[in-house]
N, C-alpha and C positions, 0 to 999 in steps of 0.2 A: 695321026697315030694317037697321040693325045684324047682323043674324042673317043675313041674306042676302049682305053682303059676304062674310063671315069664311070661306064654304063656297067661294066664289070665288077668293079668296086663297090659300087653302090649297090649291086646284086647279094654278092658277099657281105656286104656289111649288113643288109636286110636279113638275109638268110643266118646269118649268125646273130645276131640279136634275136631272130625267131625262138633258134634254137636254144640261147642260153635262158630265153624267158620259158620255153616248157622243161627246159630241166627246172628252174628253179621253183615251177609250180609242184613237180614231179618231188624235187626235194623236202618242201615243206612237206607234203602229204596232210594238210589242213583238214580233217574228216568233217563230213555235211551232215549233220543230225547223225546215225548212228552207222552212213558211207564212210568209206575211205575212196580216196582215187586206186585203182589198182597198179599203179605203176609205182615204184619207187627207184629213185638214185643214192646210192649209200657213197658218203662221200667219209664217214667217219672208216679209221685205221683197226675196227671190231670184226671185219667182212672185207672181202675184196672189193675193191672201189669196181661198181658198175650198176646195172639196172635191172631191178629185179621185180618178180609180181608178185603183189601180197594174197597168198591165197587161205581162203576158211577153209579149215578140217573141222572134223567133230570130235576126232582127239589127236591127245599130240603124242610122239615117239621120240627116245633120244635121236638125236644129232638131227631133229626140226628147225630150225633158224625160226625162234619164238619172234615177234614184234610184238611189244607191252610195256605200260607203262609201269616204272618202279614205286613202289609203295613212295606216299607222300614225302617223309624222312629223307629217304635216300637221293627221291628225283631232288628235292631242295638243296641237299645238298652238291650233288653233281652240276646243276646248275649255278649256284654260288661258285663252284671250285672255276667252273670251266668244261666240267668232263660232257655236258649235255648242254647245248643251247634251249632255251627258254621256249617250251610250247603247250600243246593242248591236254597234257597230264594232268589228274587233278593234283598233286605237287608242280606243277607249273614249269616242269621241262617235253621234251619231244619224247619220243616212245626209243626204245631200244630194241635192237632188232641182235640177238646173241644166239650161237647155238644152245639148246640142250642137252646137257650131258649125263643130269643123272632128276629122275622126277619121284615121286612120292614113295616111302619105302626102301628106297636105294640107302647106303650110307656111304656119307663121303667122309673122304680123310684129306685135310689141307695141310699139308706142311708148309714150311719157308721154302723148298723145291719145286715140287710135285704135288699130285692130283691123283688120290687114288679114288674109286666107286664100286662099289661091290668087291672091295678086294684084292681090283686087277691098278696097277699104278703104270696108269693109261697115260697122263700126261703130267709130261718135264715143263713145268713152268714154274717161274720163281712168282713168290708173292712181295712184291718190292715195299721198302719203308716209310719211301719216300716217292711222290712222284716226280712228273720234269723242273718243278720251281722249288724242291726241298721241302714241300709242303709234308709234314705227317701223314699218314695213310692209316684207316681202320684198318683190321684184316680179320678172317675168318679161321684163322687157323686152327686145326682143332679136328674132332670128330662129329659129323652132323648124318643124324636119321631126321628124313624128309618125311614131314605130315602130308596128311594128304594135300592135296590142293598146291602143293608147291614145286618149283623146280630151282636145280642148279643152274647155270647160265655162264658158259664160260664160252671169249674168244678165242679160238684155235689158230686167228689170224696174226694175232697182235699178243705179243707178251705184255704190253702195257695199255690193256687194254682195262676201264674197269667195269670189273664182272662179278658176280660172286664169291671169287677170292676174297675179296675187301669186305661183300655187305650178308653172305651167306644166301642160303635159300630165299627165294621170293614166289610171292604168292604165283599160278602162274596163269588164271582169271576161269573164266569159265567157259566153256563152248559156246558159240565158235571160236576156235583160238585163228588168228594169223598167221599165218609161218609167211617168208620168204623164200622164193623159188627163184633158180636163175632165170634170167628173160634178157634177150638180146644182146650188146654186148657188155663179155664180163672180161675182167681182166682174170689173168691166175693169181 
């Protein structure tokens, strides 16, 4: 009986070391000259934890799930804090992958609540003081008309999420943009 396990185990443990080594290739999303892999797994609390395809458009529309790097400032910092592990950004974190909520021309209004865009006060979210270690928090609160070339970026997933609450409008690059799309499985 014994004999029979051990060939099954070993199966299993093959087969899942497989699979944790392509998700973790999947995770990093390391891009090769100006490739990305087309997979990705989001394991950050911005999006629903699952795996999604990064696909090019030629332009982007609200509630796109942008993937881009944050202006150098901001990735440094998020990296320093914790909020972004260290990757191929030219500020030297991973890319951030946020919806869209409001892009060039739009105005936004941030309170300490809510999230108004053009007027309509779309979303209840608080912009907090502090994050989980007490550490101080920028914030953007205020009234902001978007230059061109820029967009808001806000989680709809994660109230603690950080997004544009905290660092305002960011550039949002040029075509082709990447968005995320769902792909296989996703959680809700």
């Amino acid at each position: 009986m014994r004999r029979r396990i051990l060939p099954t185990l070993r199966f299993v443990g093959v087969f899942t070391i497989c699979g944790l080594f392509l998700i973790a290739v999947a995770v990093q999303s390391i891009p090769i000259g100006r490739m990305s892999p087309p997979l990705f797994v989001n394991t950050s609390a911005s999006l629903p934890f699952g795996f999604y395809r990064i696909t090019k458009v030629a332009s982007l529309k609200r509630g796109d799930v942008l993937r881009t790097c944050l202006p150098d400032t901001l990735s440094q910092f998020a990296v320093q804090r914790g909020y972004l592990r260290q990757g191929t950004c030219p500020g030297g974190s991973t890319r951030v992958g946020k919806p869209v909520i409001a892009m060039q021309g739009d105005t936004v209004l941030v309170s300490d609540q809510y999230i108004q865009v053009k007027g309509h006060r779309g979303f209840e979210i608080p912009v907090y003081e502090h994050d989980r270690r007490g550490r101080r928090l920028p914030n953007a609160i205020g009234t902001h008309v978007l230059p061109n070339g820029t967009c808001f970026l806000l989680s709809t997933h994660s109230a603690l999420s950080y997004d544009s609450r905290y660092y305002g409008p960011v550039p949002c690059g040029s075509p082709p943009y990447y968005v995320l799309t769902g792909h296989g499985f996703r959680t809700p």
